[in-house]
C-alpha positions as CSV (number, residue, x, y, z in Angstrom):
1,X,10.5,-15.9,-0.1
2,X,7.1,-14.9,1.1
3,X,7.2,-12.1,-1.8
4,X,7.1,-14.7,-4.1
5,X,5.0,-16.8,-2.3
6,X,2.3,-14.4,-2.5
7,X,2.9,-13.8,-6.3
8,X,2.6,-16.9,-7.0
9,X,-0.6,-17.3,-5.4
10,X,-2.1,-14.4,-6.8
11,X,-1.8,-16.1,-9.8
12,X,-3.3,-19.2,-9.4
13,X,-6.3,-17.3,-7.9
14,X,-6.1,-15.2,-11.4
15,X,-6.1,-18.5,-13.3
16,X,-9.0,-20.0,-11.4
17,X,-10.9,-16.8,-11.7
18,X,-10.4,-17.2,-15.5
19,X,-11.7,-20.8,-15.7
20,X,-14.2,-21.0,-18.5
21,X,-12.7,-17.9,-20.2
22,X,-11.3,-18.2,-23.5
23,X,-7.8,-19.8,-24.1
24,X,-6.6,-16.1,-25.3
25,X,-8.0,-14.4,-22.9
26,X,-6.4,-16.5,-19.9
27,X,-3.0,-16.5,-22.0
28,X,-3.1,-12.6,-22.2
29,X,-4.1,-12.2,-19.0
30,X,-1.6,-14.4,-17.3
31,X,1.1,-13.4,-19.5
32,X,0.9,-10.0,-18.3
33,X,1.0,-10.8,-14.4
34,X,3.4,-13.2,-14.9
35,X,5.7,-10.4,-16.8
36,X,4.9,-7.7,-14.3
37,X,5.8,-10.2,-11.5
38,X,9.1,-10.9,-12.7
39,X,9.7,-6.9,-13.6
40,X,8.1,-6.7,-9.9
41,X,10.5,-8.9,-8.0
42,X,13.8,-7.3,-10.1
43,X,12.9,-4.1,-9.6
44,X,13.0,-4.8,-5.6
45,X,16.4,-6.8,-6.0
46,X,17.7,-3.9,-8.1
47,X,16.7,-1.3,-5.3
48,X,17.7,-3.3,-2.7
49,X,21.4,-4.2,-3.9
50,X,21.6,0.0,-4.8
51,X,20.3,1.4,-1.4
52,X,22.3,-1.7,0.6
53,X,18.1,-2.5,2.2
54,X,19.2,-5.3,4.1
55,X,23.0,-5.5,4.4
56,X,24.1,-2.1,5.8
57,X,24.0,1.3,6.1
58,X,20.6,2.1,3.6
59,X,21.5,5.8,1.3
60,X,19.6,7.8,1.3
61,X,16.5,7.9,-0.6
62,X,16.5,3.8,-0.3
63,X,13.0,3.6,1.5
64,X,11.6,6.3,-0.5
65,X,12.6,4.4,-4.0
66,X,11.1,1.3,-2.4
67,X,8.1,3.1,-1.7
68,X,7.6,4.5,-5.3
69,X,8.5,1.4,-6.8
70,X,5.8,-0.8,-4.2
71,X,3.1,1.7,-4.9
72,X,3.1,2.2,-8.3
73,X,2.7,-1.7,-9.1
74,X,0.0,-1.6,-6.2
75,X,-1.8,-0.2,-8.6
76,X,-0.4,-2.7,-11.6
77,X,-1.6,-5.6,-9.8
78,X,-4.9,-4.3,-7.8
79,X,-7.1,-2.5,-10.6
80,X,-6.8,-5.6,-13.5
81,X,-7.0,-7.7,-10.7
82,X,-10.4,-6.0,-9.1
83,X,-12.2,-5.5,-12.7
84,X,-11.2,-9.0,-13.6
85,X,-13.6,-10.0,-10.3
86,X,-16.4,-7.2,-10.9
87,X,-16.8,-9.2,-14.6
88,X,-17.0,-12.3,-13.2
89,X,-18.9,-11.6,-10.1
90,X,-21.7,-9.1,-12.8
91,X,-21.6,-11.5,-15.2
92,X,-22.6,-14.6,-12.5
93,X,-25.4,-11.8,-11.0
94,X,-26.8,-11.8,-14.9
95,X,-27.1,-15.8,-14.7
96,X,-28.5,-16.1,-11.1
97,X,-31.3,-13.3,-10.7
98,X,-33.7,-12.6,-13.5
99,X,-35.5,-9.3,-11.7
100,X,-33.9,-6.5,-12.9
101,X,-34.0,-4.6,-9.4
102,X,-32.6,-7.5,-7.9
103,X,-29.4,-7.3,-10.2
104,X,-29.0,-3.5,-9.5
105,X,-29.3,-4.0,-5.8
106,X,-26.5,-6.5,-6.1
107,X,-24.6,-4.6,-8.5
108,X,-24.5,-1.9,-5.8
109,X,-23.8,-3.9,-3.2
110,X,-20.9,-5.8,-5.4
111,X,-19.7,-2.3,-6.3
112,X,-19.3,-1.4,-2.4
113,X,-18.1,-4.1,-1.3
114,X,-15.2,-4.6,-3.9
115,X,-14.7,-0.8,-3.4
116,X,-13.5,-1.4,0.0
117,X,-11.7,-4.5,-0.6
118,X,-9.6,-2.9,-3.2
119,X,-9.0,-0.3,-0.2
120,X,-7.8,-2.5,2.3
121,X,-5.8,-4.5,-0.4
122,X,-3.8,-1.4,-1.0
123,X,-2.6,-1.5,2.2
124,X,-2.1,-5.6,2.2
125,X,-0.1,-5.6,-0.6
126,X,2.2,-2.6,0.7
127,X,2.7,-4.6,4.0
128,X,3.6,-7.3,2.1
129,X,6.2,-6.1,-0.2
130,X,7.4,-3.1,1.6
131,X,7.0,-3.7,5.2
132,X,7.6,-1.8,8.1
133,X,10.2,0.1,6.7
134,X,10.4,4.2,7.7
């Protein structure tokens, strides 16, 4: 439950991140997390019905199909997600500062700190969907 939970807050803060967008743009945009959350979740019923993950006895290669499946839409969700912030946040630096050294040293700083918050978020959303598991 808290799988979906945390879907379904990740895209609300993707539609509030899009307000003032176009109507296309937030469609598209939505659309796709909202398809790749629902291939997301199936994929992790599918796996965990075949490799018995929380009834029984796991087979083997279970956790390791978990693991694939977990990481590879890490990346699914995390990169669109990150550059969809680094537009907003460069395009609100372009509105706020009219110096152009101030917008590069912001830009860098921006750059570096999204950097390591796309880091950490790797690991987040593998705790979250994979867990503890071996």
């Amino acid at each position: 439950m808290f799988k979906i939970i945390a879907l379904i807050l990740h895209l609300f803060f993707i539609y509030f991140l899009l307000k003032g967008e176009k109507k296309v743009v937030k469609f598209i945009v939505l659309a796709f997390f909202t398809s790749l959350s629902i291939i997301f979740m199936y994929g992790i019923r599918f796996i965990a019905i075949k490799y018995h993950l929380y009834d029984g006895p796991v087979l083997d290669g279970g956790f390791s199909s978990l693991m694939k499946w977990v990481s590879t839409f890490s990346y699914l969700y995390i990169i669109p997600s990150f550059l969809i912030i680094t537009y907003k946040l460069f395009g609100m630096a372009n509105k706020l500062f009219e110096r152009t050294w101030v917008k590069v040293v912001m830009f860098l700083f921006w750059l570096i700190v999204l950097a390591g918050l796309a880091f950490l978020s790797f690991y987040i959303f593998t705790l979250i969907f994979y867990g503890f598991a071996p």
